[in-house]
C-alpha positions as CSV (number, residue, x, y, z in Angstrom):
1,X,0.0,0.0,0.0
2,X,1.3,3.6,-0.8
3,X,-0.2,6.7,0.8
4,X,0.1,9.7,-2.1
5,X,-0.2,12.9,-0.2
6,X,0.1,15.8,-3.7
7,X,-0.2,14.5,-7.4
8,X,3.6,14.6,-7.4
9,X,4.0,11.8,-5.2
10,X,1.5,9.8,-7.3
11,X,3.8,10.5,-10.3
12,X,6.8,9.8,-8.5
13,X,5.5,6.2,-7.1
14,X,4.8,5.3,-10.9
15,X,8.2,6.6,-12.3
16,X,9.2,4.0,-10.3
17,X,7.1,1.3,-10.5
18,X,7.3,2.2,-14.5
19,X,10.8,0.9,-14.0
20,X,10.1,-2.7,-13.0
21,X,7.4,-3.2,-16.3
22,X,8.1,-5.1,-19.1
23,X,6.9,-6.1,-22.7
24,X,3.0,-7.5,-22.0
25,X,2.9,-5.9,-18.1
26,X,-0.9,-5.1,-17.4
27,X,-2.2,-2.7,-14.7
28,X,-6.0,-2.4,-14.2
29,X,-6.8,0.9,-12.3
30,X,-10.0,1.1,-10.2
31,X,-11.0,4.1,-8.4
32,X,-13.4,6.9,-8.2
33,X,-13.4,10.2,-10.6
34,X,-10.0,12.5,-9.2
35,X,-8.6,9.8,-7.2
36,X,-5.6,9.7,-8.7
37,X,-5.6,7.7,-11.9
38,X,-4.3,9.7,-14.7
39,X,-1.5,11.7,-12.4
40,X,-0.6,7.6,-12.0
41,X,-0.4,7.0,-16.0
42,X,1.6,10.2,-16.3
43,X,4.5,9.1,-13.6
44,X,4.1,5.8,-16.0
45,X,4.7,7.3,-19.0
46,X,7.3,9.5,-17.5
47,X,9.0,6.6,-15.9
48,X,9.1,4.9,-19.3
49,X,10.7,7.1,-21.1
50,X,8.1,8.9,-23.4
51,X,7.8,12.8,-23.4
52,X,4.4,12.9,-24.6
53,X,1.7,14.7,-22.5
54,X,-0.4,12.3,-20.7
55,X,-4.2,13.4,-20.6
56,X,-7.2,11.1,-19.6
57,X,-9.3,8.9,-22.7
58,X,-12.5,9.3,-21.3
59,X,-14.1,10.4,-24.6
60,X,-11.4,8.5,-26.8
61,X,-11.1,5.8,-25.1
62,X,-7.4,4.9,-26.2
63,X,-4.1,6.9,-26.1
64,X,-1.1,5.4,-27.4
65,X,2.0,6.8,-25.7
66,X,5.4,5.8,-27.9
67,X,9.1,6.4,-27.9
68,X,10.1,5.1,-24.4
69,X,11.5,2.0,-23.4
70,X,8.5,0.4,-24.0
71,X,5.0,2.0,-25.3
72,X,2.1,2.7,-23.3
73,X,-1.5,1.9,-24.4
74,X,-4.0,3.8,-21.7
75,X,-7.2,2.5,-21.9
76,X,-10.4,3.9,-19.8
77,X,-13.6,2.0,-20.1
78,X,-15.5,4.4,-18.0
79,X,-17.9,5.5,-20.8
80,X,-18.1,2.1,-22.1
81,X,-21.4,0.4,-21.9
82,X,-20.5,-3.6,-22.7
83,X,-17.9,-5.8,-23.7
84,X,-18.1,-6.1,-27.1
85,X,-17.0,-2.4,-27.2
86,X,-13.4,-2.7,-25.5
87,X,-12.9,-5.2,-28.0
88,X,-13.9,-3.2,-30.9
89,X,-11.2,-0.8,-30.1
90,X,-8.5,-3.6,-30.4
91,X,-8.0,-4.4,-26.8
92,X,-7.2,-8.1,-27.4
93,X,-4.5,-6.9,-29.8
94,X,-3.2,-4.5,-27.6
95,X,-2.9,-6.9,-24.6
96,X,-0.9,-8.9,-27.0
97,X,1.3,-6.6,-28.4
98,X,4.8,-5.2,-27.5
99,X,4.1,-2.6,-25.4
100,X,2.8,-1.9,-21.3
101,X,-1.3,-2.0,-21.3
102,X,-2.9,0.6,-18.1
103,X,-6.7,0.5,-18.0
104,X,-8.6,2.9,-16.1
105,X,-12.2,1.6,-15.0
106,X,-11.2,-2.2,-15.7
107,X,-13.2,-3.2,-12.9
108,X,-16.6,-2.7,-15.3
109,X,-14.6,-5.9,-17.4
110,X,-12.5,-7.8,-15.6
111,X,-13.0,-11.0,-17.4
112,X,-11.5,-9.1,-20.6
113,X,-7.8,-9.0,-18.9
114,X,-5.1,-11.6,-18.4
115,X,-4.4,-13.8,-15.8
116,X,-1.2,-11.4,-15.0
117,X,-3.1,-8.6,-14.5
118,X,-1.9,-6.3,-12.1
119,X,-5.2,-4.6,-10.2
120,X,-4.4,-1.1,-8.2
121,X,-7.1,0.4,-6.4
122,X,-7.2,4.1,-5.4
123,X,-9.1,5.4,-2.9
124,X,-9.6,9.2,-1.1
125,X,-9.2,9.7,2.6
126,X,-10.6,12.1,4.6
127,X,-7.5,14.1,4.9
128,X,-6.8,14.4,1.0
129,X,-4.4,11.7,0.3
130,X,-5.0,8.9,-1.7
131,X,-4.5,5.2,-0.8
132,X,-3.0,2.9,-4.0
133,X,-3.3,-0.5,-3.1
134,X,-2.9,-3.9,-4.9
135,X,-5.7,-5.7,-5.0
136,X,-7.2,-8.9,-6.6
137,X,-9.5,-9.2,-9.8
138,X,-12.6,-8.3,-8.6
């Protein structure tokens, strides 16, 4: 469990998980809206190497973040109604491909991730800072 206390540290606990990913890694975020999420992806993306501005896929669904050491596909399912719709957008070939998957909202379709999957949950306390825990599959 981590205890984030300012966006930064988010950023800086993913710079450095970032650094342990490899080729296939999966993260499924769960969390409520402003818990902590995207500032998450961007320490990612930061910690592997791309210089591309991270921003949130709510209404796209999909950014693809290249030129690290390995690219980042950053999913969020939150406006996805079924399935069948994360699969239209190529998820299957994304969680097969060369580069780290993060999907925000995964808990609405667990049963579309790996076995490896790594599940983070991110929660607000009272005081402002946000727990990130690793959790099971729901």
């Amino acid at each position: 469990m981590t205890i984030s206390h300012s966006p930064a540290e988010t950023i800086a606990f993913a710079r450095t998980l970032a650094a342990t990913l490899r080729r296939g890694d999966v993260l499924a975020l769960s969390g409520d809206l402003g818990a902590g999420k995207t500032h998450f992806v961007k320490g990612l993306a930061a910690g592997l190497g791309t210089t591309a501005s991270v921003t949130s896929p709510t209404f796209t669904l999909l950014h693809e973040y290249p030129g690290g050491r390995l690219p980042l596909y950053h999913f969020d399912f939150y406006r996805l109604d079924d399935a069948d719709e994360a699969l239209k957008i190529g998820l299957d070939e994304y969680l097969d491909g060369d580069g780290v998957c993060v999907i925000e909202w995964a808990e609405k379709f667990p049963t579309l991730l790996p076995p490896h999957t790594r599940w983070l949950r991110f929660t607000h306390r009272e005081d402002g800072a946000r727990v990130i825990e690793e959790t099971i599959a729901p």
